[in-house]
C-alpha positions as protocol buffer text, in pm:
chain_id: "A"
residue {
  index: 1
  type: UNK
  ca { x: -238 y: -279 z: 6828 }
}
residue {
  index: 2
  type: UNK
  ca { x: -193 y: -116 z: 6429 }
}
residue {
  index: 3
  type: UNK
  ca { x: -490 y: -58 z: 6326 }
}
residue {
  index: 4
  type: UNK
  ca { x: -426 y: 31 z: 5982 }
}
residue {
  index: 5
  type: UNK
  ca { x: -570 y: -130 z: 5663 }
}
residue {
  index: 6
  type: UNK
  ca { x: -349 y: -348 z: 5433 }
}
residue {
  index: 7
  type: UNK
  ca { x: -177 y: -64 z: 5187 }
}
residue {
  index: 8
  type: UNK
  ca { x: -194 y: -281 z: 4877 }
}
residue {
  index: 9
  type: UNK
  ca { x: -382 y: -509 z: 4675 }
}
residue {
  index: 10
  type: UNK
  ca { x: -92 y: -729 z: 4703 }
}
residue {
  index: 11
  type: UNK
  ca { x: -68 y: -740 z: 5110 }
}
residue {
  index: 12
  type: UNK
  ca { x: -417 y: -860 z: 5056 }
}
residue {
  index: 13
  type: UNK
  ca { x: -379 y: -1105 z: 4814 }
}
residue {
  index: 14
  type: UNK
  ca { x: -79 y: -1197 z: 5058 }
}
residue {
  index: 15
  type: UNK
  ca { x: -342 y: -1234 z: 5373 }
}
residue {
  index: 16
  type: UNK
  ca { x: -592 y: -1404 z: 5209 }
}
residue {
  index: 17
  type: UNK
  ca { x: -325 y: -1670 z: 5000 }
}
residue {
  index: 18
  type: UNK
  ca { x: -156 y: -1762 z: 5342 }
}
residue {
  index: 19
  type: UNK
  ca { x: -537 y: -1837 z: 5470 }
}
residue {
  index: 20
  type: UNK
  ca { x: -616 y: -2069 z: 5200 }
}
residue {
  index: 21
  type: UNK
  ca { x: -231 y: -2249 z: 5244 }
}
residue {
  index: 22
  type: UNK
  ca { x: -324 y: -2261 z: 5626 }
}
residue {
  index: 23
  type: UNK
  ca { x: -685 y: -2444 z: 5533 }
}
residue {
  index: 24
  type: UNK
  ca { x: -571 y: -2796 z: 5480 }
}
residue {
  index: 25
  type: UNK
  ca { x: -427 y: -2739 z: 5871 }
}
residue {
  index: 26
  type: UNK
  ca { x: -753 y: -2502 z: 6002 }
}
residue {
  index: 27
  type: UNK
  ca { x: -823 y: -2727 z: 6308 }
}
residue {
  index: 28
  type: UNK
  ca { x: -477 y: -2747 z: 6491 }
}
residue {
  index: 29
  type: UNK
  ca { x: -402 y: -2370 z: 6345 }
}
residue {
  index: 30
  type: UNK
  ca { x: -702 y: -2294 z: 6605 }
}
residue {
  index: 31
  type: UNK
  ca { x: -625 y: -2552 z: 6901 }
}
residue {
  index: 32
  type: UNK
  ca { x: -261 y: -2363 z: 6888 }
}
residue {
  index: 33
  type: UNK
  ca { x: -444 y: -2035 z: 6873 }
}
residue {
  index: 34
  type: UNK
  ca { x: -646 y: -2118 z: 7183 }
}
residue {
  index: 35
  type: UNK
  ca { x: -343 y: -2250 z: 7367 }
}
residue {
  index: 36
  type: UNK
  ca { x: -134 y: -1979 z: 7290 }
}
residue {
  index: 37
  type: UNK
  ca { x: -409 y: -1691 z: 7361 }
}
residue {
  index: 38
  type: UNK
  ca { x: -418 y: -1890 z: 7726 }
}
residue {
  index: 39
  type: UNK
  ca { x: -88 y: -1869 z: 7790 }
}
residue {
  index: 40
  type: UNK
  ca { x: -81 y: -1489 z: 7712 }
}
residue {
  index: 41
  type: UNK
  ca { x: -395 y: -1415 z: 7916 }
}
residue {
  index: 42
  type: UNK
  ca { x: -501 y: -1748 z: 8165 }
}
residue {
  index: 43
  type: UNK
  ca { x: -792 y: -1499 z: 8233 }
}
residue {
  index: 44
  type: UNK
  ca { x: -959 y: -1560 z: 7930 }
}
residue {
  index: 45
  type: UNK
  ca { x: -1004 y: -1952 z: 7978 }
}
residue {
  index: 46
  type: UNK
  ca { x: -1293 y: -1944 z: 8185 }
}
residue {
  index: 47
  type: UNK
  ca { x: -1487 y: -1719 z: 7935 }
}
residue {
  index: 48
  type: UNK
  ca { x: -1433 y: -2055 z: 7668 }
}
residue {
  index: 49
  type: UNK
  ca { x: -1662 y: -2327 z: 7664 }
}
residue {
  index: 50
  type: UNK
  ca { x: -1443 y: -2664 z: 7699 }
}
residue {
  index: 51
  type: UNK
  ca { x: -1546 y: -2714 z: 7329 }
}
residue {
  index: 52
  type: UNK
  ca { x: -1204 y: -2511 z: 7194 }
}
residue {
  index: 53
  type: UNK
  ca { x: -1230 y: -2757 z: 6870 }
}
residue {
  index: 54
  type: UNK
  ca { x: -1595 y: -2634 z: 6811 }
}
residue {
  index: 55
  type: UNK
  ca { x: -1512 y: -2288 z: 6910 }
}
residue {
  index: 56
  type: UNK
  ca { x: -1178 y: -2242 z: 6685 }
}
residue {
  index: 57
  type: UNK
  ca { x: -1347 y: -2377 z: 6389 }
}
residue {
  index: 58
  type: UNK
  ca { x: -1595 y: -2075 z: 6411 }
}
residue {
  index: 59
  type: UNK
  ca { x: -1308 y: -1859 z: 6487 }
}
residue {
  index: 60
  type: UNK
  ca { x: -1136 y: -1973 z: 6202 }
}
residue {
  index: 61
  type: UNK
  ca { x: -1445 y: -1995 z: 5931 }
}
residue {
  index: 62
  type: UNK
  ca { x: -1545 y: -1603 z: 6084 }
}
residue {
  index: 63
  type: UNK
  ca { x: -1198 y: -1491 z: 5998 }
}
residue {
  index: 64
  type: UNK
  ca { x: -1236 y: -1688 z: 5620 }
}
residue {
  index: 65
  type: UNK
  ca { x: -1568 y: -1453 z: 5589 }
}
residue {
  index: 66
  type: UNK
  ca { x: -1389 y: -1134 z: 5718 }
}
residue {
  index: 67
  type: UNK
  ca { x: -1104 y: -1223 z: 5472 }
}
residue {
  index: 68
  type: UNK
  ca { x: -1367 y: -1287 z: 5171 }
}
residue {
  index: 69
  type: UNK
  ca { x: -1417 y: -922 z: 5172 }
}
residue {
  index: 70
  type: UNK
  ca { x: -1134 y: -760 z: 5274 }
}
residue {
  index: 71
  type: UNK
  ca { x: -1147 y: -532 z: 4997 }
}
residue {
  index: 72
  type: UNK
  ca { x: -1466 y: -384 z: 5030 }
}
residue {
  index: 73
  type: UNK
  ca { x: -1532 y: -402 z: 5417 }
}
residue {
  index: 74
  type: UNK
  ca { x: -1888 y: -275 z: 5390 }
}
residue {
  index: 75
  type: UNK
  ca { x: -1991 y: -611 z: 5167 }
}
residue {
  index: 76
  type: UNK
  ca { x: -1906 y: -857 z: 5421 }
}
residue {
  index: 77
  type: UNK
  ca { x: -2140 y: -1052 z: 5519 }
}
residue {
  index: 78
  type: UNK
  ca { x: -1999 y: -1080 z: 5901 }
}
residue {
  index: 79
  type: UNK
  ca { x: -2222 y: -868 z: 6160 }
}
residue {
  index: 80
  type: UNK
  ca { x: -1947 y: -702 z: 6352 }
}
residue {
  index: 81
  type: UNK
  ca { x: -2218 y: -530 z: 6594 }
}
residue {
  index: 82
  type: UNK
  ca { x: -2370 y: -918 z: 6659 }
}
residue {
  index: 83
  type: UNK
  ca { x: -2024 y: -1056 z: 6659 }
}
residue {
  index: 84
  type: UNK
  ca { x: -1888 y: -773 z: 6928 }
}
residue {
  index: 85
  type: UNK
  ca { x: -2225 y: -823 z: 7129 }
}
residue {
  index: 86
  type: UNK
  ca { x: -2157 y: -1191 z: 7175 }
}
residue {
  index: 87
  type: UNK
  ca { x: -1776 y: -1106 z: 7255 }
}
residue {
  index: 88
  type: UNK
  ca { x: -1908 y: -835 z: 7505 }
}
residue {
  index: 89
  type: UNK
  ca { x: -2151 y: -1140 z: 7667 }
}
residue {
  index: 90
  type: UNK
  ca { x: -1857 y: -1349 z: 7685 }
}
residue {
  index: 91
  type: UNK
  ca { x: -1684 y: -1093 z: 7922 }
}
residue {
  index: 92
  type: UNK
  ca { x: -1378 y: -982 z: 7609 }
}
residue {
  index: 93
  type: UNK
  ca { x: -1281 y: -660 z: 7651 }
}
residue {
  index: 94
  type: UNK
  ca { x: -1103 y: -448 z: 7376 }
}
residue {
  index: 95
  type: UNK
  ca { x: -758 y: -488 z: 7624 }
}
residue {
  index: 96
  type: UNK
  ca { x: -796 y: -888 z: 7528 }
}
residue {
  index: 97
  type: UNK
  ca { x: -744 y: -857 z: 7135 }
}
residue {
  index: 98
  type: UNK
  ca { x: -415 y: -754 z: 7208 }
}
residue {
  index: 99
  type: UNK
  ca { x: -312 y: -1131 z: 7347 }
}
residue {
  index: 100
  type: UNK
  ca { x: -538 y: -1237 z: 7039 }
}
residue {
  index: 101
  type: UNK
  ca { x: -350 y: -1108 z: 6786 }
}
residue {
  index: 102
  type: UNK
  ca { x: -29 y: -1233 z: 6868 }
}
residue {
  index: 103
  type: UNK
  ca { x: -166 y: -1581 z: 6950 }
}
residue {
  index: 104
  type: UNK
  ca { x: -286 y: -1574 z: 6591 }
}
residue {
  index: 105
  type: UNK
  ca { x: 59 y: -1430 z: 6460 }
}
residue {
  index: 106
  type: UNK
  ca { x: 266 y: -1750 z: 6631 }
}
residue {
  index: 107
  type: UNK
  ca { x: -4 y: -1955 z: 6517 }
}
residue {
  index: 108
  type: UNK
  ca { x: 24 y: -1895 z: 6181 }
}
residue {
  index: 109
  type: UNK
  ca { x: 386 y: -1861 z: 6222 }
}
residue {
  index: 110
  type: UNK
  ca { x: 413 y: -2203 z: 6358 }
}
residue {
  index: 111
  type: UNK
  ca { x: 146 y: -2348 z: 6110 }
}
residue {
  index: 112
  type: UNK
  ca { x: 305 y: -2179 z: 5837 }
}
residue {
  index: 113
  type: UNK
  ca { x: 649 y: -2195 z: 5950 }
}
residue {
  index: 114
  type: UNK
  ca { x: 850 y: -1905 z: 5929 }
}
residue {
  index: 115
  type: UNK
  ca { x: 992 y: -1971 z: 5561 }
}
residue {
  index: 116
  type: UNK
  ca { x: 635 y: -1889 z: 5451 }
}
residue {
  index: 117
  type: UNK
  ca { x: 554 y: -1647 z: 5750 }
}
residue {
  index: 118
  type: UNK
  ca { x: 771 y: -1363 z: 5669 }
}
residue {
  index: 119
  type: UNK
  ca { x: 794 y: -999 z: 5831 }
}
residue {
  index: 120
  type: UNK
  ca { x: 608 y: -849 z: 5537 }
}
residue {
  index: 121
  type: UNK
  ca { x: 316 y: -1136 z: 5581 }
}
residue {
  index: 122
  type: UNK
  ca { x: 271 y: -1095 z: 5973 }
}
residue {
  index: 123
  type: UNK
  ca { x: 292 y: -712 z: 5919 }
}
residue {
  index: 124
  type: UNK
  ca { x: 22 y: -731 z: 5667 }
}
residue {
  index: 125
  type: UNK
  ca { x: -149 y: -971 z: 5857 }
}
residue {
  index: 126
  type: UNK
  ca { x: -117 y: -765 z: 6172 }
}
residue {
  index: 127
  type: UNK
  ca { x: -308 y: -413 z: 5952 }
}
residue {
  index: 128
  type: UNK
  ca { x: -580 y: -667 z: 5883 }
}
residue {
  index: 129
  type: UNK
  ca { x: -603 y: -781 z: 6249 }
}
residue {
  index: 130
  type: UNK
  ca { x: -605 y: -437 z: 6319 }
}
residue {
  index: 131
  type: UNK
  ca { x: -880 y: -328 z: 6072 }
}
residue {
  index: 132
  type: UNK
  ca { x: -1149 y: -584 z: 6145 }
}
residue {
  index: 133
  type: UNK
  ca { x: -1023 y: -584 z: 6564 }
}
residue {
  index: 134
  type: UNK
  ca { x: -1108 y: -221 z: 6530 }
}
residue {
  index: 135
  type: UNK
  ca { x: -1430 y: -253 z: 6363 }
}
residue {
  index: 136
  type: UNK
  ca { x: -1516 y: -499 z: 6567 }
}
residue {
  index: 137
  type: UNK
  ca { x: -1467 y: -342 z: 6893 }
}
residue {
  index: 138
  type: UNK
  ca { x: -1646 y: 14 z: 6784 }
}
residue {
  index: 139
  type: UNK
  ca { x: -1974 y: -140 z: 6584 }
}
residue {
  index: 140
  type: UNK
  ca { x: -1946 y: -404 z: 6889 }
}
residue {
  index: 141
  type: UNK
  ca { x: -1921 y: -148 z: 7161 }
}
residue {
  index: 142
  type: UNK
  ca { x: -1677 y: -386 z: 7358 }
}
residue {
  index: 143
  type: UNK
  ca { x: -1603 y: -189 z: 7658 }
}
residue {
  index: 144
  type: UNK
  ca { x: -1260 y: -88 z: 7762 }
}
């Protein structure tokens, strides 16, 4: 997993336009996430409530927060250490954002479709993955 931050103003501005094109399509962009993240790791399906509409819909408005302020990290008004707590509860472990990222890459991909997912979006998608995964799992104390 990269856990670098976007290099550039613009890969941000990249991240955070391909969000708002995604938001007319937010619900099935998470039902394909959840489907996909099963696929990669069954394991994780019995940690889910059967409510994945409910549950990608928080995903999804979470990672619209976490993109709000991906500029200036320390203003955003996400709780990582709640947020990784609640993961931790669940039963994640920092092994299972792995899957989740690149559930979330072919969703998007998918959602997008790949004339507007390019390599340069999903690799500056995949630094911001990276940054908030990584700040998740340390402020979180998810265990290995």
């Amino acid at each position: 997993m990269e856990t670098l931050m976007p290099t550039s103003t613009e890969e941000i501005a990249m991240v955070k336009q391909s969000f708002e094109d995604l938001k007319p399509r937010l619900e099935p962009t998470s039902i394909h996430f959840y489907e996909a993240l099963f696929e990669r790791a069954p394991h994780l399906r019995e940690l889910f409530r059967e409510d994945l509409k409910g549950q990608g819909m928080r995903f999804m408005n979470t990672l619209g927060l976490i993109l709000a302020n991906l500029e200036e990290p320390e203003e955003n008004p996400v709780d990582y250490k709640e947020l990784g707590h609640l993961h931790t509860m669940l039963g994640i472990k920092q092994a299972d954002f792995e899957p989740m990222e690149d559930a979330l890459m072919e969703s998007f991909r998918e959602k997008l479709g790949e004339g507007k997912f390019t390599p340069e979006l999903e690799a500056a998608w995949r630094r911001a993955y990276g940054l908030f995964s990584k700040k998740l799992i340390e402020e979180g104390d998810i265990p290995a």
